[in-house]
C-alpha positions as CSV (number, residue, x, y, z in Angstrom):
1,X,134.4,123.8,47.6
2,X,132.9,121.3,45.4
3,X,134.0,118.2,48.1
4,X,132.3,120.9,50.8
5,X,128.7,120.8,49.4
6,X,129.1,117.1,48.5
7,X,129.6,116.3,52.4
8,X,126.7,118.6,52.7
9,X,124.4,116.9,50.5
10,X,125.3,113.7,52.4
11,X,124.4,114.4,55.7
12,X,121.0,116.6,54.3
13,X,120.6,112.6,52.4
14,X,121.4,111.0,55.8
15,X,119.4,113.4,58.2
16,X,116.3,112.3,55.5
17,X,116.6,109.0,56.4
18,X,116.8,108.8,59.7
19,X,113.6,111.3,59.9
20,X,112.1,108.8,57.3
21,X,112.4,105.8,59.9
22,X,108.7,104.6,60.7
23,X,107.1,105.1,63.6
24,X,106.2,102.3,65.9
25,X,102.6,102.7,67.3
26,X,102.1,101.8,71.5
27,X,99.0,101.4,72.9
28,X,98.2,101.7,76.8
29,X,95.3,100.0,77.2
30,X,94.7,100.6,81.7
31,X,93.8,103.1,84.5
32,X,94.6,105.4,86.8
33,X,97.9,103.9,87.3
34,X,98.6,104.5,83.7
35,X,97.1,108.0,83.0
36,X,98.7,109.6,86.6
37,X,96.2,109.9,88.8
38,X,96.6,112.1,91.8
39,X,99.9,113.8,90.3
40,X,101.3,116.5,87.6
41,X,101.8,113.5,85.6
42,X,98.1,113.0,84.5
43,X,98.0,116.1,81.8
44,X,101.8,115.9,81.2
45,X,102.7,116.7,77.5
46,X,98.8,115.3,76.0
47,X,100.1,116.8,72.9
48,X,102.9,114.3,72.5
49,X,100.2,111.1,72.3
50,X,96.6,110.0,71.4
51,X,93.9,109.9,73.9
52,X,91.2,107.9,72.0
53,X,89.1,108.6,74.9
54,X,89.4,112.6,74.0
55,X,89.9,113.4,78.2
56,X,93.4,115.4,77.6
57,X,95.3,112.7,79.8
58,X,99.4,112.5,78.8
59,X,100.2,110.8,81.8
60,X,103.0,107.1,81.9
61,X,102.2,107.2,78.0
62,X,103.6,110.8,77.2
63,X,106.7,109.8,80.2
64,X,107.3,107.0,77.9
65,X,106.7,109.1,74.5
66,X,109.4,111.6,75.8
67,X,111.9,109.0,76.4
68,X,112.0,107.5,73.1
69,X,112.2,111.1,71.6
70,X,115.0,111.9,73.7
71,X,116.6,107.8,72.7
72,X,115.8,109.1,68.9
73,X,113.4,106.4,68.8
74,X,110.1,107.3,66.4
75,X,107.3,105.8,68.3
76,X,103.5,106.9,67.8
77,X,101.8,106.5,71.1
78,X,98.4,106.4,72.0
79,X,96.1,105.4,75.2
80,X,93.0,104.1,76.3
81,X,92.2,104.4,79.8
82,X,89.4,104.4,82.6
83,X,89.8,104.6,86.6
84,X,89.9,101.7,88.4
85,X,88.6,99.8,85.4
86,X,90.1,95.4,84.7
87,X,90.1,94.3,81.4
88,X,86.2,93.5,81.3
89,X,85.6,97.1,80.9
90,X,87.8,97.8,78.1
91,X,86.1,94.2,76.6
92,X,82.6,95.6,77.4
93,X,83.0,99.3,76.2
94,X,85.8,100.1,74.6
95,X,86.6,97.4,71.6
96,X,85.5,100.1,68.7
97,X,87.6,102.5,70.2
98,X,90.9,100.0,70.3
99,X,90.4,98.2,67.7
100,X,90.0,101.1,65.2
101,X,93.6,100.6,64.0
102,X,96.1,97.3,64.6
103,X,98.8,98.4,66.8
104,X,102.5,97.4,67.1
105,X,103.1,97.3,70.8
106,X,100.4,96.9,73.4
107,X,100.8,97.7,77.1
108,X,97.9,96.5,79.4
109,X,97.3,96.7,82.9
110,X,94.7,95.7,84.8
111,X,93.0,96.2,88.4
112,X,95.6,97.1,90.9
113,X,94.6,94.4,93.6
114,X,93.8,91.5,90.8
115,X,90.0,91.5,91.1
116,X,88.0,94.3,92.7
117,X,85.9,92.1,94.8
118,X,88.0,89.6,95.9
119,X,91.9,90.9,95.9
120,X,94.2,88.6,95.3
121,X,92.3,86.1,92.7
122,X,93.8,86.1,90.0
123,X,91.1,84.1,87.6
124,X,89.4,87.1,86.1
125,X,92.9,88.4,85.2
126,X,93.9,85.4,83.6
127,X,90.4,85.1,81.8
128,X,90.2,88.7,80.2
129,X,93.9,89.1,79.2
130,X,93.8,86.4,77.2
131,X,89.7,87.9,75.3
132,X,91.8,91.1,74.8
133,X,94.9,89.8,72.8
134,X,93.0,87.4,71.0
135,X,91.2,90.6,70.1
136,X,94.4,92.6,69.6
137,X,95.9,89.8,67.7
138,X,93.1,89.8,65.0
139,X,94.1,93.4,64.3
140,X,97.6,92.6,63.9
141,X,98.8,88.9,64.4
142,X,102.1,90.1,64.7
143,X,101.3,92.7,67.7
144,X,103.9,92.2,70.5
145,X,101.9,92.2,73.8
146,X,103.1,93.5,77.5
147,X,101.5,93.3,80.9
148,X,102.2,96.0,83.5
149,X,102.5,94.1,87.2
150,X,102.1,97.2,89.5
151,X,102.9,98.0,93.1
152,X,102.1,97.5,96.4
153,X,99.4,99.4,97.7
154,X,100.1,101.3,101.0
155,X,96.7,101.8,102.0
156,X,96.0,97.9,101.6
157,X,99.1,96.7,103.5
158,X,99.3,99.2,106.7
159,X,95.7,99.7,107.2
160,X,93.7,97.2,109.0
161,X,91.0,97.1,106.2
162,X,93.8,96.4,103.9
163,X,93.4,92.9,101.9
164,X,97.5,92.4,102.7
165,X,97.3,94.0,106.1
166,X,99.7,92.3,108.4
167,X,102.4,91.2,105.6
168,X,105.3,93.0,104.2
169,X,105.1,95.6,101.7
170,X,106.8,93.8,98.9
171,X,104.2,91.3,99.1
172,X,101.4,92.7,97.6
173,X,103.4,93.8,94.3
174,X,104.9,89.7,94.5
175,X,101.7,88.8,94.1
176,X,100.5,91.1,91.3
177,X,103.1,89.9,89.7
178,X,102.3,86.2,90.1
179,X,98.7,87.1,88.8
180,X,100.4,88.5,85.6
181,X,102.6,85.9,85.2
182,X,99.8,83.4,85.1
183,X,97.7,85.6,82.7
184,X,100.7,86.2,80.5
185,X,101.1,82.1,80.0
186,X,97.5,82.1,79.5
187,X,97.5,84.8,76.7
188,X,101.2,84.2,75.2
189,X,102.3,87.6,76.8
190,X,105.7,88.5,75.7
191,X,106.8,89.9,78.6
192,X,105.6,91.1,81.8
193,X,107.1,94.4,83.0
194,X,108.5,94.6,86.5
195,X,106.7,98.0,87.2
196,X,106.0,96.7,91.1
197,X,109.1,94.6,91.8
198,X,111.1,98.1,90.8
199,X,109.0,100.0,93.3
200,X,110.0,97.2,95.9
201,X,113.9,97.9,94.9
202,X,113.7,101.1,95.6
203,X,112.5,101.1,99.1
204,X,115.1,97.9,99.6
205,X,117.6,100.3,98.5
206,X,116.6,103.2,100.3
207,X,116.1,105.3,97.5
208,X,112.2,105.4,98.5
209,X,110.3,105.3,102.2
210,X,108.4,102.2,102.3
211,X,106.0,103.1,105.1
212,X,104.0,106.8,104.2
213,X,102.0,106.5,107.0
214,X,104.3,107.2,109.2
215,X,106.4,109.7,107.9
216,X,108.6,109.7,104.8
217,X,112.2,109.8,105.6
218,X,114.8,112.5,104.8
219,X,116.3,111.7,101.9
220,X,114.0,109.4,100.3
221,X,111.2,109.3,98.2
222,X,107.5,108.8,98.5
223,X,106.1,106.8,95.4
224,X,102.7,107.2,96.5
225,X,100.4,110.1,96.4
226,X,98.1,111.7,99.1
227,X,96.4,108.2,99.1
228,X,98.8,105.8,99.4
229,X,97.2,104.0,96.7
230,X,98.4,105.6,93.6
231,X,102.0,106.9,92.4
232,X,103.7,110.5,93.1
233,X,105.5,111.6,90.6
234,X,108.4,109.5,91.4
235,X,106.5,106.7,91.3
236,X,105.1,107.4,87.7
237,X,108.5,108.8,86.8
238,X,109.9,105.2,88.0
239,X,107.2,103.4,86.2
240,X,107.6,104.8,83.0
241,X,111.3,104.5,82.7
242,X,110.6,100.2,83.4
243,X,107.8,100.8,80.5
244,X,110.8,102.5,78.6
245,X,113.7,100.0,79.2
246,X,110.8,96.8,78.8
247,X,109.4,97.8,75.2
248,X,112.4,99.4,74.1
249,X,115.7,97.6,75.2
250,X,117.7,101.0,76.2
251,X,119.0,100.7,79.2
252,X,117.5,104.0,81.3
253,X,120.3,105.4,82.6
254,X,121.5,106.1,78.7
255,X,118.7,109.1,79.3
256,X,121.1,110.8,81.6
257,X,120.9,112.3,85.2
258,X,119.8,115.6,82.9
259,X,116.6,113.6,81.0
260,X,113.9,116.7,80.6
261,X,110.7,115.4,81.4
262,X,111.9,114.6,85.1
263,X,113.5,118.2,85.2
264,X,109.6,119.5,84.2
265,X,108.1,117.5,86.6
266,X,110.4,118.7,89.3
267,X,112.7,116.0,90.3
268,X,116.3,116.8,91.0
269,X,119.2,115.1,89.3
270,X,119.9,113.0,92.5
271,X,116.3,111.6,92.4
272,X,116.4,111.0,88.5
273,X,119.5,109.0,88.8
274,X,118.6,107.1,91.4
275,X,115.0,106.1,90.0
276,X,117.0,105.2,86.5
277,X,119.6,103.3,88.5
278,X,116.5,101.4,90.0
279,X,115.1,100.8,86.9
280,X,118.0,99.2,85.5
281,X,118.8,97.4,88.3
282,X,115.8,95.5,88.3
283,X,115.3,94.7,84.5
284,X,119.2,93.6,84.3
285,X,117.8,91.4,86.9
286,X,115.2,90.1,84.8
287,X,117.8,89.8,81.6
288,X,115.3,92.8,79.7
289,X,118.4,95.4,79.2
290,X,121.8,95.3,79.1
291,X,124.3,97.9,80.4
292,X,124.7,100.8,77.9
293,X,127.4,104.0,77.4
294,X,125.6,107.3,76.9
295,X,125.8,107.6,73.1
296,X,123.7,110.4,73.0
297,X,124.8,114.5,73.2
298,X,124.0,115.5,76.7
299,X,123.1,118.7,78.7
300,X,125.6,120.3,80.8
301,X,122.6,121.2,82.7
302,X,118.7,120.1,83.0
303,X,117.0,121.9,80.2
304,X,113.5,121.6,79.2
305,X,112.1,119.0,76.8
306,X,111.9,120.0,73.3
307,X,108.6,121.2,71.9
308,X,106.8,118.3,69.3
């Protein structure tokens, strides 16, 4: 009996520690295609993270906050965000607000077409990533800085008003991510996360419908919204689980076909493991994760995610 409570008081000992483990405070510093717009994803779990801008928003950042939770991962995750806003608005209004505590990680994302006024110019990019982790970097010199290279737009590649009419889907997200790669040597970036090339894998694949204009095929996703210019849920959903595997090392598909935030959101278990097979797929491709075993308990079936 005496050997029974001694194992108890272990594991109570052990169980301490692990719940003891600090935290790692994220900041999303970006816009609408980090707080959701145009799907459930936008006031998804607000609870589970900080919006320093007080507007309710969960959105990529809760996605991601729900993944470590379920990786037992303590992170403490917070965002500042504005619609269709570049770095010079964060720069220009929001400094007070971001700087009010030094952060850990940092994940910024800028303009989805580069530069509002001319799309595909990469200088302002380069210009104001580098002002904001200088700024980030006197808060914490030891802050480990990502930048977010988003997707193609479908309303500026099908469209003859688009700025990449004429050219191939994958183009527009190749050359987002060339814009980041340029602003991340500038700034000393540590990595740039492959949010838009993973989009691009997926249509390759045939896991998503690369044209929604006309018509989204049966048995494959749409990763834009209504507007063809921000995500669906899958799209977010696909986002965030790069975000997840990028900051984190995990490799996604650890989170399981039965993961609860997609089962909330209304995905089925096919489209979770496909998106999560995406994911990896494309940061294995970039040498971010490496394969991984579930070593988590597991679901028999989708449940939802456990209240913080």
């Amino acid at each position: 009996m005496k050997r029974s409570w001694t194992l108890v008081a272990l594991v109570t000992v052990g169980l301490s520690l692990v719940q003891a483990q600090p935290s790692t405070s994220v900041l999303f510093v970006g816009n609408s295609f980090t707080f959701g717009f145009g799907s459930p994803v936008r006031f998804y779990r607000p609870d589970t993270v900080t919006d320093l801008n007080n507007e309710g928003i969960g959105g990529v950042p809760a996605l991601f906050k729900s993944f470590a939770d379920q990786a037992g991962l303590p992170y403490d995750v917070a965002l500042e965000t504005r619609g269709g806003a570049g770095f010079e608005f964060h720069l220009d209004n929001k400094l007070g607000v971001i700087g009010r505590r030094p952060w850990d990680k940092v994940v910024m994302q800028g303009q989805s077409m580069l530069d509002l006024e001319k799309p595909g110019d990469s200088s302002k990019l380069v210009a104001t990533s580098k002002q904001l982790a200088d700024f980030l970097r006197s808060r914490n010199p030891k802050t480990e800085l990502f930048l977010n290279a988003t997707w193609s737009r479908a309303d500026q590649t099908y469209p003859q008003k688009g700025a990449w009419f004429g050219k191939s889907i994958e183009v527009m997200a190749r050359d987002v991510r060339v814009g980041n790669d340029k602003a991340a040597a500038a700034a000393a970036i540590k990595a740039v996360i492959p949010v838009g090339e993973a989009w691009t894998r997926a249509m390759q694949t045939g896991v998503a419908d690369p044209n929604p204009y006309d018509g989204i095929e049966a048995g494959k996703l749409d990763l834009w919204t209504y507007d063809h210019y921000h995500a669906s849920t899958a799209g977010y959903y696909l986002e965030a689980l790069v975000i997840f595997g990028s900051l984190t090392g995990r490799d996604p598909r650890s989170l399981g076909e039965n993961e609860c935030s997609g089962y909330e959101l209304g995905l089925d278990r096919t489209q979770v493991r496909a998106l999560q097979q995406v994911a990896f797929d494309e940061l294995a491709a970039a040498s971010s994760v490496k394969p991984a075993p579930l070593v988590l308990p597991k679901p028999v079936n989708p449940e939802r995610c456990r209240a913080r």
